[in-house]
N, C-alpha and C positions, 0 to 999 in steps of 0.2 A: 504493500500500500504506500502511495505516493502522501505528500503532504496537501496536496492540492482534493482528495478524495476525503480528508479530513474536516472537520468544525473546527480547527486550527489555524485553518489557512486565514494567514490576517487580511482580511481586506477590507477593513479599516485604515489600518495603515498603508496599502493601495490607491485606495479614494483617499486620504488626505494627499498623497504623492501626486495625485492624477490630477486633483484639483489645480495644485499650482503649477502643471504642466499645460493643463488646459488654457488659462489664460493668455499665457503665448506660447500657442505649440511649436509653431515657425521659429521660435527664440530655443528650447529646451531641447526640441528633436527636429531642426533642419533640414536634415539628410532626405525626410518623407515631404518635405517643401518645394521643394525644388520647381513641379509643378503642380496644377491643379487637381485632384480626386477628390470624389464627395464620400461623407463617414470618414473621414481619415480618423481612427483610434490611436487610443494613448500609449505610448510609446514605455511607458512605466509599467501600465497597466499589465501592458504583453511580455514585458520581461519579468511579472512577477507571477505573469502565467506559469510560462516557460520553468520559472523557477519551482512556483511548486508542483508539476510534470516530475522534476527531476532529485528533490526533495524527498529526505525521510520523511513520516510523520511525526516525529519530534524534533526537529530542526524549526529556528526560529526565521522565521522570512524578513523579519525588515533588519537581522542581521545579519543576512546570506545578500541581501538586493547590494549591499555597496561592497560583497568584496568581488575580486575576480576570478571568475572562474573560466575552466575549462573542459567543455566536456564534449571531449573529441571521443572520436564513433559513434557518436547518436545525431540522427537524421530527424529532424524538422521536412512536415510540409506542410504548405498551404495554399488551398487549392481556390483558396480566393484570395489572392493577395492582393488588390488594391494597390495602395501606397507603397506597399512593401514594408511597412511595420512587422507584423513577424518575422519575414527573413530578415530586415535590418535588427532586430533584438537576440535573433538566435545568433546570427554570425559573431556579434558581442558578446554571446556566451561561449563562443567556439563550437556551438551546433557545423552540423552539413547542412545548409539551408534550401530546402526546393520551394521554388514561388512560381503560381502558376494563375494566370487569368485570361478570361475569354477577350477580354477588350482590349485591342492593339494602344490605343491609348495610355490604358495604365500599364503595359509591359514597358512600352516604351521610356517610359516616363521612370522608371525603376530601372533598367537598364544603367539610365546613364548615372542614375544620383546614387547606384550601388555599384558602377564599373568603374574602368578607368580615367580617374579626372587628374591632370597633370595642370599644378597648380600657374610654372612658369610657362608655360605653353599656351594654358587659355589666359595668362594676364597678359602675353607677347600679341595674342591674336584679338583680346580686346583695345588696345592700344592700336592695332594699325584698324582697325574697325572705326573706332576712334575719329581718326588722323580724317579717314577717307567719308566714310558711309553717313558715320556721325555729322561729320560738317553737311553733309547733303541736305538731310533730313531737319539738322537743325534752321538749314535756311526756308525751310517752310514755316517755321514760327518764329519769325522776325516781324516786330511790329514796332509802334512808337508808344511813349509812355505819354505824359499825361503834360508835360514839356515838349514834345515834339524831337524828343531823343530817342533815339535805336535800341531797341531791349527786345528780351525771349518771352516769349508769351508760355506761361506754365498751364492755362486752361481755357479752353472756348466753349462757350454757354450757346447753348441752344434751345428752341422749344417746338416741339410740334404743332402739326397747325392742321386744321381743317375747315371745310365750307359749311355755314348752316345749312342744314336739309331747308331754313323756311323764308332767309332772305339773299342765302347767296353768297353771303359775304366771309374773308375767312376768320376764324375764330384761334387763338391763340390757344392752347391748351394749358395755362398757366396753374398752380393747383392754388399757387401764391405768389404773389408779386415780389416775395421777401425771396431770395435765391441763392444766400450766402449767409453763416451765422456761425458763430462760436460752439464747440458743442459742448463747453459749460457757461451759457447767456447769462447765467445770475453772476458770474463773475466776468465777464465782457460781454455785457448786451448789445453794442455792434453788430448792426447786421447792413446786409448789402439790398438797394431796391432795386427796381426796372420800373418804371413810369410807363404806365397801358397806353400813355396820350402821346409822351414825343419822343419814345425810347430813351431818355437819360438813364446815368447809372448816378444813385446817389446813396448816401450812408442815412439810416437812421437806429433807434433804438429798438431792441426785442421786446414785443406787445403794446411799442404805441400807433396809436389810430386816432383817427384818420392823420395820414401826412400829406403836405406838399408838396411837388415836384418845384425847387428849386429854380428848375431851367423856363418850363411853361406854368407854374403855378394851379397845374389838376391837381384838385383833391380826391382822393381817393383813400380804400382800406387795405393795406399792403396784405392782410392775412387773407383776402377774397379774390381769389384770382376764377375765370370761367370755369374750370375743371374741380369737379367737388365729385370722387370714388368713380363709379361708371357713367355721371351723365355728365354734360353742360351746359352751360347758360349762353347762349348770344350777348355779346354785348351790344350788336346794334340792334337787333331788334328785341331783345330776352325772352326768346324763344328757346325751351331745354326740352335740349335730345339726348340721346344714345350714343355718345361715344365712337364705340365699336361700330353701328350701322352708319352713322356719316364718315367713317374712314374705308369702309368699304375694303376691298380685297388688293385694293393698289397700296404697295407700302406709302403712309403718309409723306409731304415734305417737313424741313425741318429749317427755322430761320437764327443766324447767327444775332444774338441780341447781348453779347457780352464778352468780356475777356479781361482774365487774371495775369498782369503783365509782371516781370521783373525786372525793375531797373537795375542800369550798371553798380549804383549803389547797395544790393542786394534788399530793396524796398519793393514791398507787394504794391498794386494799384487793380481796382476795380474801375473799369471804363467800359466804353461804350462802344463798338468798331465802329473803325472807320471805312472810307472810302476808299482806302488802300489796302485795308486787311480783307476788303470786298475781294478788290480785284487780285491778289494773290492767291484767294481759293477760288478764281476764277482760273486762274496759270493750273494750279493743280488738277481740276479739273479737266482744262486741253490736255497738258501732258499726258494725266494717265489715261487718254483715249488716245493716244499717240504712241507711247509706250505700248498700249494692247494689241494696237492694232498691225504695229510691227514686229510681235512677239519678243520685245524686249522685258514684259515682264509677264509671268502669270499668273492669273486670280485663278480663285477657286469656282468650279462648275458644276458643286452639287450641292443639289438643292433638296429643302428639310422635307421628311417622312412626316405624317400624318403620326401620330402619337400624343399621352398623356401631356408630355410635357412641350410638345412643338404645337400644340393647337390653337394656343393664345397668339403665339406671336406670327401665327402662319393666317389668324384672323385678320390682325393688324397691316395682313399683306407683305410681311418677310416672308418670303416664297423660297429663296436661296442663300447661303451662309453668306455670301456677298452683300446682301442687303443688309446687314447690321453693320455695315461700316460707310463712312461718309467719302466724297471722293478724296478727301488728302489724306486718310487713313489709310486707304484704299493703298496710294501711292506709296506714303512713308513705309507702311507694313511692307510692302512687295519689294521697295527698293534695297531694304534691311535684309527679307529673306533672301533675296537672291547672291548678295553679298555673302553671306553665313554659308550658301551654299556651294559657293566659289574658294571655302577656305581649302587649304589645302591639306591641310592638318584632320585627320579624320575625327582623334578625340576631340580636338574644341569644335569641332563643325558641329558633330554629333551633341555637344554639351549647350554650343549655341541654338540650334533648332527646336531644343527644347526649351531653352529660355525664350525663347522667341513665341513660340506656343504659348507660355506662359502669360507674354506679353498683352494676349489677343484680350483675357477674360478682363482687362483695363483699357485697353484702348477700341471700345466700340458704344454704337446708338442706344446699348442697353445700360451702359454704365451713369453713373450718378455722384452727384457731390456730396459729399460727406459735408463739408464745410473746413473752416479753421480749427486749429485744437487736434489735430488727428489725421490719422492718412486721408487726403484729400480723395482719393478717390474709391468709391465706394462701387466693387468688381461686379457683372453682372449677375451671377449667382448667388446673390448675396439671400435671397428669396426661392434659393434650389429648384426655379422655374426659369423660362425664358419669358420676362416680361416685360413689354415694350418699356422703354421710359419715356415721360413725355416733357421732365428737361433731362437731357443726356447731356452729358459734359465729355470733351474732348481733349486730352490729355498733348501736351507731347512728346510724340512717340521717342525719341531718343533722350528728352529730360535735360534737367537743368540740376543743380545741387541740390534745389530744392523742390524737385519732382517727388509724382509719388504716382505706382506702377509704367513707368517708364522704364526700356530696356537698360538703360545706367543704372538707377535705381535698384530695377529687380537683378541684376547682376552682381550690387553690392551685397543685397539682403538676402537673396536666395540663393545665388551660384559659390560666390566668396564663403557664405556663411557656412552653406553645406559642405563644403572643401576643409574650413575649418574645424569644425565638429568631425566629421570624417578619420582626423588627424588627431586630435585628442575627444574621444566620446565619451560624455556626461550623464549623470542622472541630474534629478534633480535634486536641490540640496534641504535633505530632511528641517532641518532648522530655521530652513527659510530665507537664505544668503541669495544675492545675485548670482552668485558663482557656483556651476556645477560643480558633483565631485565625481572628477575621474576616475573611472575601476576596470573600465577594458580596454584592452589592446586595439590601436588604431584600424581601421578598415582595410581589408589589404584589395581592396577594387580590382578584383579579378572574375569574374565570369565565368564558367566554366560549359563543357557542353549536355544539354538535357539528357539524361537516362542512363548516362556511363557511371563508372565508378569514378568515387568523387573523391580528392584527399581532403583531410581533416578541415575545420571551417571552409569547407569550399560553398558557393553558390550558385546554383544555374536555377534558371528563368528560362519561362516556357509560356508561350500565347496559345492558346485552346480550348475547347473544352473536359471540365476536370470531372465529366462523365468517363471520360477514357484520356487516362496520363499517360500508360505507356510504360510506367514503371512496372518492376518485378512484384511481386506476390511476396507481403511479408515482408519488405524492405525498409519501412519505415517504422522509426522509435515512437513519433509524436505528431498525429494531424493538429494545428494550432490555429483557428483560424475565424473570422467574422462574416458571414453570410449575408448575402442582402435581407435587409428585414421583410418580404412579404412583398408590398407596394408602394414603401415609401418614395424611393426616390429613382426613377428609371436613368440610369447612368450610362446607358449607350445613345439613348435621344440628346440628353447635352452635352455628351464625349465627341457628340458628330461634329459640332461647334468648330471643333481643335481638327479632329481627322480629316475637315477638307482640305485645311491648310496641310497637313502632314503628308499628304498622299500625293503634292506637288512634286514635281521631277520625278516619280517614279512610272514606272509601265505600266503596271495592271491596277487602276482604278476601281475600286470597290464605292459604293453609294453609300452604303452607311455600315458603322460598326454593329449594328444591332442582330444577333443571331438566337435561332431558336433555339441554343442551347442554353441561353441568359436565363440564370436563376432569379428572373423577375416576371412578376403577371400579377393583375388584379383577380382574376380565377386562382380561387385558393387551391380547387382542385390540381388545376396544370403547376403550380405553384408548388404544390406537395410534391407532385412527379417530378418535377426537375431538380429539387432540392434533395430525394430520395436518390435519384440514381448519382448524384454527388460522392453522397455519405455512404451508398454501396462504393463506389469505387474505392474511396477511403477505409472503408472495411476490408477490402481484397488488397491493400498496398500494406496494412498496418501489421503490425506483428500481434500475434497472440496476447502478448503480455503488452502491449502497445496500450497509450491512453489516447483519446478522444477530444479535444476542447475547444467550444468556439464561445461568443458570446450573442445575447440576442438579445430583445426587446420589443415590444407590440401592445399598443394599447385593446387589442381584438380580438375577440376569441377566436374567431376562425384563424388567425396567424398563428398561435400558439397549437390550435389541430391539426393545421401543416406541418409543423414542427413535430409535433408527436406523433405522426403516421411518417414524417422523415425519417425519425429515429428510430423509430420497430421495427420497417421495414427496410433498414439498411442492415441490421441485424446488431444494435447497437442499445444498451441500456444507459439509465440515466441514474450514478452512482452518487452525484451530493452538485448542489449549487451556489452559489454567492453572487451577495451584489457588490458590485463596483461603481466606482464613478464613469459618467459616460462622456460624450464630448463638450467643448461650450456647453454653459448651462447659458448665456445671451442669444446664442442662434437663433435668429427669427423665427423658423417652425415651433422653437419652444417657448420661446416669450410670448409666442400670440394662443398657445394652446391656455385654458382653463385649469387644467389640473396636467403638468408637465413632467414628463420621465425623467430624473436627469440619472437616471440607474442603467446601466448593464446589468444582464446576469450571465457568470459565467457558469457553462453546463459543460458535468463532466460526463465522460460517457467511458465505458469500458466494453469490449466485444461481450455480446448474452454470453456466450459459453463461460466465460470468467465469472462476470457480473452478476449471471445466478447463482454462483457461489457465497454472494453477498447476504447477509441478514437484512429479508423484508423491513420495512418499517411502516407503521401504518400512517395513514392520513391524518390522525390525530397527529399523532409524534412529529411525521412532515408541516403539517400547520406550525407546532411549535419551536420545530427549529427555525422557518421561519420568518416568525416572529420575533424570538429570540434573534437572529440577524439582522432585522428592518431596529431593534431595539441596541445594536451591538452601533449599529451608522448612528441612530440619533442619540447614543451618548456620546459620538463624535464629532458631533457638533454639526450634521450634517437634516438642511432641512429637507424635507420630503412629502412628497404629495399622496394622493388617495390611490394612482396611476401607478407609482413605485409600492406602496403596497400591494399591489395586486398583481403585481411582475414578479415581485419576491416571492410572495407565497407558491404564484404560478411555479416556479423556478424548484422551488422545494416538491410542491406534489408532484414532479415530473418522476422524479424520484420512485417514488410508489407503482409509477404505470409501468403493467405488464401485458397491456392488450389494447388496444384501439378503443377498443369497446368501454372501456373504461375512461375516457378521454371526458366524457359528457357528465360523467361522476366528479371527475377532478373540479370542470367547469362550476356545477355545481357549490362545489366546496370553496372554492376563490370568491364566488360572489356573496355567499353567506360570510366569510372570515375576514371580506374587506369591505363592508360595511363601516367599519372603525374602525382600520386597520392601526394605526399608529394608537392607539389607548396601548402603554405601556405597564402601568397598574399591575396587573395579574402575571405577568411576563419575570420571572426571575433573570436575576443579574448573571450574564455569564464570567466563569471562571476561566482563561485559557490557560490548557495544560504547560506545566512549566517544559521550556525547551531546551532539548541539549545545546549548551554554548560551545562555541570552538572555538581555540586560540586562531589570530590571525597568522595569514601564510608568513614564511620568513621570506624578508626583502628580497633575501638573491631570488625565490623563488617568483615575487612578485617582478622584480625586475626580468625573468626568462620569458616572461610569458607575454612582456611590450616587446620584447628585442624581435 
């Protein structure tokens, strides 16, 4: 028995690690930043999976998490890797790491932020980048400041517009006139307007009303702008419509009505375009139908699939992943890629292609202003849909010092940063320090090829589906891994996003990454079937004595049915569970829910031929454990909702089921026992068994294992 099969296994001390991993995952596990993946898990969290997999059960966990270990000849896989969180945390523990996903996107994207990255090589190739591309691009956002001085424009404001269906005339889609703001107002109430009457840009206070425009002296209410959730108002005639039905199926136009300048002094200035900043995205636009047309550069030529997640913005008339970008995006992006593409150097080209990828989810029609006080720009995904914005803000694409998601930028933070963690990798520091503490050996970014023998922490990567891996029978120590949950979020419909651009300069064009092996579907039935023949396959790769772990969450019953006819029917029982901390608890899907998950649970599983060897437990005793563990988090200071109870307990009665049939019992039993789940009252205090201590390794020892 492992430690992780135990009520020992601390994960309390997990969720408090996770927690402040979460706030800036990008800052504590870099390495999985690099680019974009949705659910990206806590990097903490899976190393103290891993840990207790490999764990006595009287070994103490949050004093095994910071030393280093190594435990070469056991094989890690996982057959949903994503981000590459597990194989980036087993290769830290000297696992054999296999990482396997159906979506060419996320392989790719792990490839490069866990292969070869040569630190002087990609800062020699960002430097003549620099010298050449850089100035190109940068002369696209040249404008004048507010003295009639030469400066970099760091953002252009935009709004969409449409015709009333009742007089004709076009309608600004404004939601509010106020269009820039601090985002702590009660300590800099400073905000920026736009005047509906003669376009000025002018400064006033947060929450006063009415103001006057300065320039032309209209009064008006800066927080009332036409566009109020789905409908709007005319302002010439104040006739309110629909939205969506006056935009009709032609992507809307969009009008420049502002710009965030830097002068040479390094002073911001909100202004107004001018005349000149007109006619330069007029140049831009000839060129880049000059550039197309002499196939000097190439855009992308597939356009979006009908899906959950493409249907709003494919309403709105994005028809093609090209329509989400304005013509000098169009341009800057294209001129950039084909630069990258021309390196010669394979690892930076390869290292830059993805940052560049990276690049997109900030510089398009979908992205939005965050304001001052914080990264200025707020990535399209920030709402895990595609949905239109109606002011998009326009970055630019190579940045300034004081950019934010521009290719400088995300170079420094993402490429550099990951390089560096890469070279000395961190946890996070129990205490609460700025400063991680290092306990494993640097990354040795090497690659290996799928299905051979592997030497010790080696890792290969494999794009398919993880219905059939290919691997031998019996081969693996440890399946470690996170499933898509059910229906939440379809990750091939907005992975297409990136794949148009990715599939530029190569031969066989594919239309979208979405395939029927994708362990996603709103039919829980087809849902269970793909999820099943998964976790069969992982049953025929695992060894006998092999453990099982993934983690999950679902506020539905039917997701949790799925789940439990996944696991009987791969041939796999469910031996003990825990909750953990899950990702952002700020995430928009979760700040806007009612009663809000911020729990994982990890589920253990062992092959039945073992697992029935285990002692039953019944439903009562599973209710009480627990409870006993929703009661073990909130002495830890952790708040939790009616949602997380009802995941917890769910998590515990899995445990008990020995038949499908039995499925509608458990259901039963969760809705009676989280009625009140968090009354802690009756719930006794738990005791954790005291754990064997072990002296730490001796330095030479610690030192052989960096070298």
């Amino acid at each position: 028995m492992k430690l992780i099969e135990t009520d020992a296994f601390s994960f309390e001390f997990l969720s408090r690690i996770g927690e402040r991993e979460s706030w800036r995952k990008e800052v504590h596990r870099p390495i999985y930043h690099v680019h974009k993946w949705w659910a990206k898990r806590l990097g903490s969290v899976f190393r103290g999976i891993l840990l207790g997999c490999t764990l006595g059960p009287n070994e103490d966990l949050e004093q095994e998490f910071y030393r280093t270990h190594e435990f070469s000849g056991f094989t890690v896989l996982d057959p949903f890797m994503g981000s590459g969180t597990t194989v980036g945390e087993a290769h830290k523990l000297g696992f054999t790491a296999f990482g396997r996903d159906i979506n060419p996107v996320a392989v790719n994207a792990v490839r490069v932020a866990l292969g070869p990255l040569d630190r002087r090589r990609i800062q020699e190739a960002f430097e003549d980048l620099s010298l050449t591309t850089g100035e190109q691009i940068r002369a696209l956002y040249r404008s004048w400041d507010a003295m009639n001085r030469p400066c970099e424009v760091l953002y252009h404001f935009w709004v969409m517009q449409t015709d009333c269906p009742a007089c004709g005339k076009t309608v600004e889609l404004f939601p509010s006139y106020v269009f820039a703001k601090n985002a702590y107002p009660s300590r800099k109430p400073q905000v920026q307007i736009v005047c509906p009457s003669c376009g000025d840009i002018f400064p006033g206070l947060h929450g006063k009303t009415p103001v006057s425009c300065p320039s032309c002296d209209h009064s008006f209410s800066p927080e009332s702008g036409p566009a109020r959730g789905l409908k709007a108002r005319c302002p010439h005639c104040t006739h309110s419509f629909r939205i969506i039905d006056a935009v009709g199926r032609k992507r809307p136009p969009f009008r420049h009505y502002a710009k965030l300048v830097l002068t040479r002094d390094g002073r911001k200035q909100y202004l107004a375009p001018s005349e000149v900043d007109d006619s330069i995205y007029v140049h831009c636009t000839t060129t880049l139908r000059e550039l197309v047309q002499s196939r000097g550069i190439v855009l992308p030529e597939l356009s979006l699939q009908h899906g959950h997640n493409t249907r709003q913005a494919m309403s709105y008339g994005f028809l093609a992943w090209r329509d989400f970008f304005n013509d000098r995006q169009l341009l800057a992006l294209s001129i950039l890629r084909s630069a990258i593409a021309n390196l010669s150097d394979e690892m930076s080209r390869n290292a830059f292609l993805t940052l560049f990828s990276g690049v997109l989810e900030f510089n398009n029609l979908f992205a939005s202003y965050k304001g001052e006080g914080t990264g200025a720009v707020r990535h399209m995904f920030s709402h895990h849909i595609l949905k239109p914005e109606r002011r998009p803000i326009e970055a630019n694409v190579w940045g300034t010092p004081k950019s934010s998601g521009s290719f400088s930028s995300l170079y420094r933070t993402r490429l550099l940063r990951a390089i560096d963690y890469r070279e000395n990798p961190s946890e996070v520091n129990r205490a609460g320090g700025a400063r991680g503490v290092v306990c494993s050996p640097p990354f040795v970014g090497d690659l290996q090829r799928w299905g051979v023998e592997l030497p010790p922490r080696a890792i290969a990567l494999s794009c398919g589906d993880s219905a059939v891996t290919g691997l031998p029978d019996c081969s693996i120590d440890l399946v470690v891994t996170d499933p898509p949950f059910f229906d939440n979020v379809h990750y091939s419909e907005l992975a297409d996003f990136f794949f148009a651009w990715q599939q530029l300069g190569t031969t066989e064009i594919a239309k979208t990454t979405r395939s029927e092996g994708e362990v996603q579907d709103a039919n829980v039935e087809e849902f269970a079937a793909k999820l099943r023949s998964v976790y069969q396959e992982c049953h025929r790769v695992l060894k006998n004595d092999g453990i099982f772990v993934f983690t999950y969450h679902h506020s539905r019953d039917e997701a949790w049915k799925a789940l439990a006819d996944a696991i009987l029917g791969s041939g796999f029982l469910v031996v003990n569970s825990h909750p953990v901390k899950a990702e952002m608890s700020v995430a928009t899907p979760k700040s806007q829910a009612k009663e809000p998950i911020q729990l994982d649970i990890v589920i253990v599983c062992r092959k039945s031929d073992t697992a029935h060897e285990r002692k039953t437990i019944t439903p009562k005793e599973a209710i009480l454990s627990g409870r006993t563990k929703l009661k073990r988090l909130h002495q830890a200071g952790f708040k939790l909702s009616r949602n997380d109870g009802r995941i917890v307990i769910f998590g515990q009665l899995l445990t008990t089921l020995r038949s499908p049939d039995h499925m509608q019992q458990i259901i039963e039993y969760v809705d009676r026992e989280t009625a009140n789940p968090l009354d802690f009252d009756s719930i006794p205090d738990y005791e954790p068994p005291r754990a064997v201590k072990r002296p730490p390794p001796a330095r030479e020892v610690q030192r052989a294992l960096f070298d």
